[in-house]
C-alpha positions as CSV (number, residue, x, y, z in Angstrom):
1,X,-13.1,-7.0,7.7
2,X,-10.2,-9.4,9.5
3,X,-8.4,-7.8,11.8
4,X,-4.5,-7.2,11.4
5,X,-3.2,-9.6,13.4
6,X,-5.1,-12.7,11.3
7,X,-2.4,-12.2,8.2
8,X,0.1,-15.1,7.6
9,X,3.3,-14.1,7.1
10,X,3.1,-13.9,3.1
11,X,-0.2,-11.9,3.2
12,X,1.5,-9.3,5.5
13,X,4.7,-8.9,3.0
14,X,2.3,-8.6,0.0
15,X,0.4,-5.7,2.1
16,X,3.6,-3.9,3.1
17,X,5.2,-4.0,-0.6
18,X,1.8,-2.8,-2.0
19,X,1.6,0.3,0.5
20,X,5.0,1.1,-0.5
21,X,4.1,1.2,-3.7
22,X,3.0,4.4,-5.3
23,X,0.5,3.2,-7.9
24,X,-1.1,1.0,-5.9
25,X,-3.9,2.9,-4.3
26,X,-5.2,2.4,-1.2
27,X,-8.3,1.0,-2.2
28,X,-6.6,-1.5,-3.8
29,X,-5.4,-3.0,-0.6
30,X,-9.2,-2.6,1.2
31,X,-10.9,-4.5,-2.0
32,X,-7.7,-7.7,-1.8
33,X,-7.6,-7.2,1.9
34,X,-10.4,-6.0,3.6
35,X,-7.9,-3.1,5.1
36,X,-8.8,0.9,5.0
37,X,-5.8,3.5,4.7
38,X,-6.0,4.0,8.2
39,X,-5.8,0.1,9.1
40,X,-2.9,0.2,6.9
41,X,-1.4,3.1,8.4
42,X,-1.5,1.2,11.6
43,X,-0.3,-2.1,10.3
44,X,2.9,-0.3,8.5
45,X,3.0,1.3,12.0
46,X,3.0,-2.3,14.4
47,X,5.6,-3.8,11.1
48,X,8.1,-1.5,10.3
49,X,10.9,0.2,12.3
50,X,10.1,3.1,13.1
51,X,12.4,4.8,11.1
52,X,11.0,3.1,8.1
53,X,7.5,3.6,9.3
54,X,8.2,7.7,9.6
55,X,9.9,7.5,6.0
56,X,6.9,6.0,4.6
57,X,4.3,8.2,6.5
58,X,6.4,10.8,4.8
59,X,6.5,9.6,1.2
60,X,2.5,8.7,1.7
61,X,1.1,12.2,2.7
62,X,0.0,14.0,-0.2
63,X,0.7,11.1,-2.8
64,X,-1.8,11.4,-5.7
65,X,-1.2,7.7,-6.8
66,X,-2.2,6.2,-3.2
67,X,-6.3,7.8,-3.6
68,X,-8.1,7.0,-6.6
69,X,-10.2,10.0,-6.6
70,X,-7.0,12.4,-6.7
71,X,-5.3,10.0,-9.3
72,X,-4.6,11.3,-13.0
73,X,-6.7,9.3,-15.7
74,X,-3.4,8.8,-17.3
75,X,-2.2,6.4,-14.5
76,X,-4.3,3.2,-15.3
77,X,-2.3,1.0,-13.7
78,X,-0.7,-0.4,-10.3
79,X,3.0,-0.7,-11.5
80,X,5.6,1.0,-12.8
81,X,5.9,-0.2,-17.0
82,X,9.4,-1.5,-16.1
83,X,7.9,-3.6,-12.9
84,X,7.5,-7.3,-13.6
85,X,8.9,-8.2,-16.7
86,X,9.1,-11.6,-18.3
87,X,11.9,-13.1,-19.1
């Protein structure tokens, strides 16, 4: 597993919009990025203000979409219908 601090700049932004995210599961980011939920807790932690971090902590904690196991099998996929549309 790399450690935190060994992300370029674009890796790190990808990691931070996928934890906000709330159908991107946390083991989606340890199978792209080698990083568990509590390595991301800490990177979101050493990134964000900590304002933002304490919001996110917030909207994290019991989140269904953001464990596998607790997920619905009606949510099979990582973003919203409306997310990345083609133009």
């Amino acid at each position: 597993m790399l450690s935190v601090e060994s992300y370029d700049l674009g890796n790190l932004s990808r990691i931070i919009e996928m934890a906000w995210e709330d159908r991107t599961p946390f083991e989606a980011l340890e199978r792209e990025y080698g990083l568990n939920e509590s390595s991301v807790i800490k990177l979101m932690r050493t990134n964000l203000q900590p304002s933002s971090f304490k919001l996110w902590r917030k909207r994290m904690v019991g989140r269904k979409t953001k464990h596998l196991k607790l997920r619905s099998a009606d949510v099979t996929r990582a973003y919203c219908s409306r997310q990345y549309k083609r133009l």
